[in-house]
Structures are given as structure tokens and as C-alpha cells.
N, C-alpha and C positions, 0 to 999 in steps of 0.2 A: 653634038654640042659639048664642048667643053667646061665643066662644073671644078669653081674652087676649091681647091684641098687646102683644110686648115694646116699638113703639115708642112704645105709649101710657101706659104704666109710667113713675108721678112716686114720688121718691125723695126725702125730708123726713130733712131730721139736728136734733136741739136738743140742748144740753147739757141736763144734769140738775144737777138743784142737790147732789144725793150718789149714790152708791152704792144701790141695795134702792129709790131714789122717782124711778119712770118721769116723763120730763119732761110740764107738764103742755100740756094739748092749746092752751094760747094764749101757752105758751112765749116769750118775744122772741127769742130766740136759734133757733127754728126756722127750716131756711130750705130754699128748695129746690135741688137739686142737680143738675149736669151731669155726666154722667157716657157712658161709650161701653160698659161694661159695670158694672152692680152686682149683684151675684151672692151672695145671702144665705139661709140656709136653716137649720129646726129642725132636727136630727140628735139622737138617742138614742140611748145606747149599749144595748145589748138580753142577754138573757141567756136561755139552756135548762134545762130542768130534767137532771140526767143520771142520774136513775135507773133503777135494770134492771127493766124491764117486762115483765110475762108477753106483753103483745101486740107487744113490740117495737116502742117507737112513741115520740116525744115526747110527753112529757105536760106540757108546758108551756111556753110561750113568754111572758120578760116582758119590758116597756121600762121601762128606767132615766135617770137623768137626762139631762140636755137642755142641747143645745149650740145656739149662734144665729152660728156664725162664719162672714165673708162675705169678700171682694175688692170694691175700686173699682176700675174704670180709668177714666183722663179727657186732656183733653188738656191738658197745664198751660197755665191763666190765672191774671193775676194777681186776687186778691178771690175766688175760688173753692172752696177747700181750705184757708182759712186757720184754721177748728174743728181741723178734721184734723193740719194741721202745726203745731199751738201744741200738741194733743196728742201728738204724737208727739215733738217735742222739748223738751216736757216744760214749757214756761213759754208765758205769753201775749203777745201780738204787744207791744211797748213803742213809744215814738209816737219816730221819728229825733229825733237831737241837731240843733242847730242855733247858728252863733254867734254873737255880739254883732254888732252893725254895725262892723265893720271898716274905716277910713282908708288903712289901712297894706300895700296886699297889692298885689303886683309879679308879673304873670305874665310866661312866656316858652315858646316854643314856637312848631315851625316842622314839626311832625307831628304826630300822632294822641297823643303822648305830650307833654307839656310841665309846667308847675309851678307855684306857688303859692305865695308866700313872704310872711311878715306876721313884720313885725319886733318887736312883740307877744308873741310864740313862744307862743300860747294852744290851739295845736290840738289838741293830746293832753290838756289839761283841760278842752276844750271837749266831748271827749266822739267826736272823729271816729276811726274806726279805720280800717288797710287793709280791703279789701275791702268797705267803705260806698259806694254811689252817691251825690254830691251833687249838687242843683243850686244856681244862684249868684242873688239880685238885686241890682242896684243899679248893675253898670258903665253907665258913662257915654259919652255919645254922642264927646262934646269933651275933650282934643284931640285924641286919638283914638276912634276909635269901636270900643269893643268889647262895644257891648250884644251881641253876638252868641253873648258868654261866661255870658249870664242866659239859665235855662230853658233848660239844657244838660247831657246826662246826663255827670258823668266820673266813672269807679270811681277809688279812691284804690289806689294800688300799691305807696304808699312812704310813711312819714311821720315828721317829727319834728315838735320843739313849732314850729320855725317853717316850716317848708316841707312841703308837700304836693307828691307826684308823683300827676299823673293822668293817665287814658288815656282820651280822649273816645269815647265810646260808637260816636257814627255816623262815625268818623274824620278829622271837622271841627277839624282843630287849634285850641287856645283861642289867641285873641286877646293879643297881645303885649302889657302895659300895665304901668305906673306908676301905678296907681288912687289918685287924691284924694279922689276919691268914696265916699260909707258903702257896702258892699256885706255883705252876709250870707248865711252857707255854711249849708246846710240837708241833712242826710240826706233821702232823698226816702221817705215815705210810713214803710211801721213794720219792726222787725224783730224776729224772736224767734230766741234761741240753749240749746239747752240748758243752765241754769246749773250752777254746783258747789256749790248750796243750797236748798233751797225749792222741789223739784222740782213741778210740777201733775200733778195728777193729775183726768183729767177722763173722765167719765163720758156717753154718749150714748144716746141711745132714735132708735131709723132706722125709719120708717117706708115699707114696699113700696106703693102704691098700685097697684091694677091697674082702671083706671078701667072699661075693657072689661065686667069683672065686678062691680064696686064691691064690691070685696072690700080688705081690706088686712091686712097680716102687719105686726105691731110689736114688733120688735126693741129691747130695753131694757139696760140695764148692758151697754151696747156699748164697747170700745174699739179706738180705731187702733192698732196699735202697730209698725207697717210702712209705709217710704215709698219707692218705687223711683221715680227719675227718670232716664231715655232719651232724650239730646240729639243725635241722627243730624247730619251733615255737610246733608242737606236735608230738609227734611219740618216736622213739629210736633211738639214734645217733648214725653212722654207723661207721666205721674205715676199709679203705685201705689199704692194702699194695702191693708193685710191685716188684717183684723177680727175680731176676739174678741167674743162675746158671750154672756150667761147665760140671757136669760130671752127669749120671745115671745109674744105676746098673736093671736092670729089675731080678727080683729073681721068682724062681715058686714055685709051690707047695709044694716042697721036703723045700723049705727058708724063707717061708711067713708064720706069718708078720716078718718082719727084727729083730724091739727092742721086744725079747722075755725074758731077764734076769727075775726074780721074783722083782717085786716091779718096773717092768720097762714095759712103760710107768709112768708117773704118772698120778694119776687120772685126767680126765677132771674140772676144774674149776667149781665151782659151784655158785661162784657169780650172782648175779641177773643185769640186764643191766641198765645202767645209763638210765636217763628219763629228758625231758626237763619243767617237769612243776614246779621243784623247782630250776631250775637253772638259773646262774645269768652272768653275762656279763659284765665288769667293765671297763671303756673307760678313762683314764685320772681320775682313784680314784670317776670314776661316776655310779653308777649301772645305766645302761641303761633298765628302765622297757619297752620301748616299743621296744624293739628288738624282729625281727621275725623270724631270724634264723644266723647262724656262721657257713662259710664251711673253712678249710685250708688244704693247701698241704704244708708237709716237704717233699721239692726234694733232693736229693742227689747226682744226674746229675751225678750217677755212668755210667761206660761205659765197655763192656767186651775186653779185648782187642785184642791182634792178630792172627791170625793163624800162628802156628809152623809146619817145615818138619818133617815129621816123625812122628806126633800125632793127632789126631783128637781128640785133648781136647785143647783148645785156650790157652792163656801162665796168664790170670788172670782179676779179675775185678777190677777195680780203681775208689777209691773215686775221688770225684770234688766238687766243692766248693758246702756247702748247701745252700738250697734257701726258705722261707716259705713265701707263698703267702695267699691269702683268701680275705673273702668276708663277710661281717655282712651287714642284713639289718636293719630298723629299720622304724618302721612307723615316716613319716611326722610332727614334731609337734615343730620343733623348727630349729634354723639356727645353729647351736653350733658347730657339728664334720665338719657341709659343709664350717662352718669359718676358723677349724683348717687345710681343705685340703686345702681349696682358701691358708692360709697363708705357705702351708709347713710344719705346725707344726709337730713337734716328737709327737708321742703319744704311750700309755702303753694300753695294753691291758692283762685280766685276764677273764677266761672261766671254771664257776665249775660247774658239771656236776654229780649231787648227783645221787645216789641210790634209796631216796625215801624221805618222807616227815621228817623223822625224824631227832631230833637236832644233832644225831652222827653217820649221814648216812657216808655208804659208797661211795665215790665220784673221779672222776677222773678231776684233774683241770692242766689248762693251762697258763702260763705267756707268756706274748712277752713284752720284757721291753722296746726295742724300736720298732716303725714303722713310717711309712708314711702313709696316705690317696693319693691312688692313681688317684682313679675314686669315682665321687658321683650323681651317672646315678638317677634320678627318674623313679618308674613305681606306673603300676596299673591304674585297668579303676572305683573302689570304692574310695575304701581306697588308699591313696599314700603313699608308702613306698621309700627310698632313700635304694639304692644299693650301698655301698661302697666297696671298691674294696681295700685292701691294702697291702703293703710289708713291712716286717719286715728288719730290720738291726744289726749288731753285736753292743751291748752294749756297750758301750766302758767307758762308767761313771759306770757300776759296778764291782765287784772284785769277785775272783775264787772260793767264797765259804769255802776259808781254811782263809784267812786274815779276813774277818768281819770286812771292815769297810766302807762298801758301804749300802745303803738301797736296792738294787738290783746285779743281778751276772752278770759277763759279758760275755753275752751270747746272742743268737738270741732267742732262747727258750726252757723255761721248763718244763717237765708235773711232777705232784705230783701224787701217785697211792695210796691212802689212806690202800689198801688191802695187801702192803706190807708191809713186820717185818723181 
């Protein structure tokens, strides 16, 4: 007899075009997924009968409606989880700003941090915010050579309409120049933020394959509504998600696997996973070098809601207000972020999370425009590190990303996915 192997178990997500209509089996938007645990199961709630019986017995056992909610874990890639986190933060990926060809722009810089000035002052109606990744074309060879500043990752840290502060990704300081040459500033790849209108709301059908048995369990009016992200000082940074779901369709032999169209599925992702030893951590426009690691939860504090007569599928799940929490540590070596909790200060935060060592790595990064410093616990029985603990807040000093005229969006948070077009 043949016994399922969980490492032959293929995992299929598609959106659904609503709510109540299972995505269909040639779906475009179906794809296959990477994942290190996905963990989904029917559960019904069940009920006894409790009357007094002469034989002293149950006399009855019933089941009630039916829950389909599950866990992903994976290892974050960029291109990978991008269904999942346009639903969890509520909109869909938007393709990076980018601007005009430029004459006018004068770097400077003699570290990992330098600038970018256009006398123009277009940058903040061009659409660029802190916390955007860009890369540059167009520097020129002659009189000096600073092609070296094209297909260059640098996070933005600081900005007005005419200068840009950036901190080069692989620590390659930008090339010092007086550019006569047209060059153009481009956001790298797409980003999505939850906005303060027009919330999405997106619907999933997840297919279990268990090829072993050719069996499959299909999970419908599914949502993410959980994203936890784990960035350790060395290793691979992991990414959560937490699942709700209503309805499951269990299919056999004669049905499995469910998306069978030609060209459906789509292929497995084949990105390589972000790595913490080029990435960086930006606290108040500060690259924090001695940080030891960054965990956060985007909660969604969705909730499924009630049971209906006459069906054993509950009446829907509901968003609730989002919440994103975390925690960065940082070794011991100065009083600075423990001044900014003592004082209450708002603080920015920015988390890039490259690919690999190279200047046009692929990379997965995070803004929180505002927070608090909530806790600042010390440990360690060596080395002392400060445990911060903090909450974010809805923005309210930047603007929707369509106006361009804030240096940040008004938002709790946003990820950039460099491997989007």
C-alpha cells in the first residue's frame, strides 16, 4: 500500500474572482508554491445530545459546520508570496515610480552613504519616497567614470524635491559626479502598501496535492490574513502566513490534481532566498551596523464569522483593523534608539533584504514610516544586546502615492519586491 510523502506534496494557490466561486481549474493566476511547511485541514465544530437516558448513554453525536484554516511557512523569496502579501496588506503590487531623464544631478559620496541632488527639485512629484530601492541608467563613462552608479541598489533614507540621501545596498559608495548626461531614477521592481482607501479584498482556493495517493483536498474562500517575518543576524529569513478558510472540496483519484488546464499551474518560482549578510536596517535615516536581528507580525485580526441554519459553511471572514508589531535587536554600544523610547519619539524604519552580494541583487525590502519604541529589555550573559520591541502607526504625514507630494505614503507599511515587472 502506498503511504503519502509529505515531500511529494504540491501546494497550488489561485485567486478567485469573488467570494462563494472556487477559482476555476485553468485559473491564470494559479501557481505553484514553495513552501517548508503548509499545514491545512477541514475541522468541524461537533455537538452531543444531552439528554437523560434510561441507559445512561449518548445518544447522539453531531458535526457542524466546517472550518478550512491552515499555516504557510517558507523561506522569504522575492516573486514567491506576492498573492499572499498584496492580500494581506490589503492592495496589489503597483509597478515602481521612475523619472524623467535627468541632465541635472550631482552626486557626492566617500561611503556606503552619499547623495543625489537635481537642481530640477522633481523628486517628491516624481513619486520617489524614503524607504524605495532605486536603481540609476545613464552615468557616463567621461570625464569621469561613474557608470559604476547604473544597476546599483541604493535605499533612499532622506529626501527632499531636490536631493536624495542614499545608502548603497552592497556598501559600494556612489561615484562622485557632476552628470551632464541624461540619466534616469527608477524604483526597482513593484510595491504594495496598505492604503487608507479602496482596501482589496482577495479571495483564494489552495489546492493540497498528495501525488503519492493522487488524492487532493481543495480549500476554497481561503484567506491570508497573517504575515510574520524572521530576519536572524545569519541564516535565511523566514516568512509566515496564517489562513482562514470556509469551504473544502476533497476530490479522488478519478479529480486529482484539481488545476490541470495546460500551462496551469505555473511554474514553481525559482528565485533564490534573501540572506542577511548584505542587509541593512535603517532606524531614523540611520543604517544600524550592529543590529542582530528584526522579527514582525502584519496582523489582520480577521475573524470567520457565523454559523448559518441550514448550511454548514459559516456566512464569511472579516477584515479588522491591521496591526504590525516587531522586535529588532541590536548589540549594546550607545544610548540613542533607548533615548528615542524614553522620549516617545515617532521613528522610521527600513529593512532590505538582498539576494546576494551583488550591486543589482535581487532583494525584498520593508518601510514602516511611522512607529514607536515600545520596550527596550537588555539581555545576554557576553555580549549585551537591547531588545526593542515596537508598534507601528498609520502615517498620517504622507500621501496615497497618486498626489506626490509627501516624502513618505500614508500608510503603516510597505514591502518593495524587486522580482516584480
Amino acid at each position: 500500500m502506498t503511504i503519502a510523502n509529505m515531500i511529494n506534496k504540491q501546494v497550488v494557490i489561485a485567486a478567485q474572482e469573488a467570494k462563494g466561486t472556487i477559482a476555476a481549474v485553468g485559473a491564470v493566476s494559479a501557481q505553484y508554491m514553495r513552501f517548508k511547511t503548509f499545514a491545512q485541514d477541514q475541522t468541524n465544530e461537533s455537538y452531543m445530545s444531552d439528554e437523560m437516558r434510561p441507559d445512561r448513554q449518548v445518544g447522539g453525536v453531531f458535526i457542524g459546520p466546517q472550518d478550512g484554516n491552515g499555516s504557510c511557512s517558507g523561506e522569504l523569496t522575492p516573486g514567491t508570496y506576492e498573492l499572499f502579501e498584496a492580500a494581506v496588506l490589503r492592495q496589489d503590487f503597483q509597478a515602481g515610480e521612475a523619472s524623467a531623464a535627468l541632465d541635472d544631478l550631482e552626486s557626492t559620496g566617500t561611503t556606503a552613504v552619499g547623495t543625489i541632488g537635481s537642481a530640477g527639485g522633481a523628486f517628491i512629484s516624481a513619486g520617489f519616497k524614503v524607504g524605495d530601492v532605486v536603481r540609476m541608467t545613464g552615468w557616463a563613462e567621461a570625464p569621469t567614470d561613474a557608470t559604476a552608479n547604473n544597476a546599483h541598489n541604493f535605499l533612499i533614507t532622506a529626501l527632499t524635491a531636490s536631493l536624495m540621501t542614499v545608502l548603497a545596498i552592497d556598501g559600494v559608495p556612489i561615484v562622485a559626479k557632476d552628470e551632464a548626461a541624461a540619466v534616469t531614477i527608477t524604483v526597482v521592481g513593484k510595491k504594495t502598501w496598505t492604503p487608507a482607501s479602496g482596501h482589496l479584498e482577495e479571495w483564494f482556493t489552495i489546492e493540497h496535492y498528495y501525488s503519492d495517493v493522487d488524492l487532493s483536498e481543495v480549500f476554497w474562500d481561503c484567506k491570508p490574513t497573517n504575515m510574520s517575518v524572521s530576519a536572524p543576524a545569519t541564516g535565511i529569513p523566514t516568512v509566515d502566513f496564517n489562513i482562514l478558510g470556509l469551504q473544502m472540496i476533497p476530490e479522488g483519484t478519478a479529480a486529482s490534481p484539481y488545476f490541470t488546464d495546460e500551462g496551469v499551474p505555473l511554474a514553481i518560482t525559482g528565485t533564490d532566498a534573501v540572506h542577511t549578510g548584505k542587509a541593512v536596517i535603517v532606524i531614523q535615516g540611520v543604517n544600524q551596523v550592529f543590529c542582530t536581528g528584526v522579527d514582525f507580525e502584519i496582523n489582520g485580526n480577521a475573524e470567520v464569522g457565523s454559523a448559518v441554519m441550514g448550511s454548514n459553511v459559516k456566512s464569511g471572514i472579516y477584515d479588522k483593523r491591521l496591526e504590525v508589531k516587531g522586535t529588532f535587536k541590536a548589540l549594546y554600544q550607545d544610548d540613542v534608539i533607548s533615548a528615542l523610547y524614553r522620549a516617545g519619539t515617532k521613528i522610521s524604519l527600513s529593512i532590505v533584504l538582498p539576494v546576494s552580494d551583488a550591486p543589482d541583487s535581487a532583494f525584498i525590502a520593508i518601510t514602516i514610516p511611522s512607529a514607536k519604541v515600545t520596550s527596550g529589555a537588555k539581555e545576554g550573559d557576553n555580549e549585551i544586546s537591547h531588545s526593542f520591541g515596537f508598534t507601528a502607526e498609520f502615517n498620517s504625514d504622507g500621501d496615497d502615492g497618486e498626489t506626490c507630494t509627501k516624502d513618505s505614503l500614508a500608510t503603516t507599511l510597505s514591502l518593495q519586491d524587486s522580482s516584480l515587472s
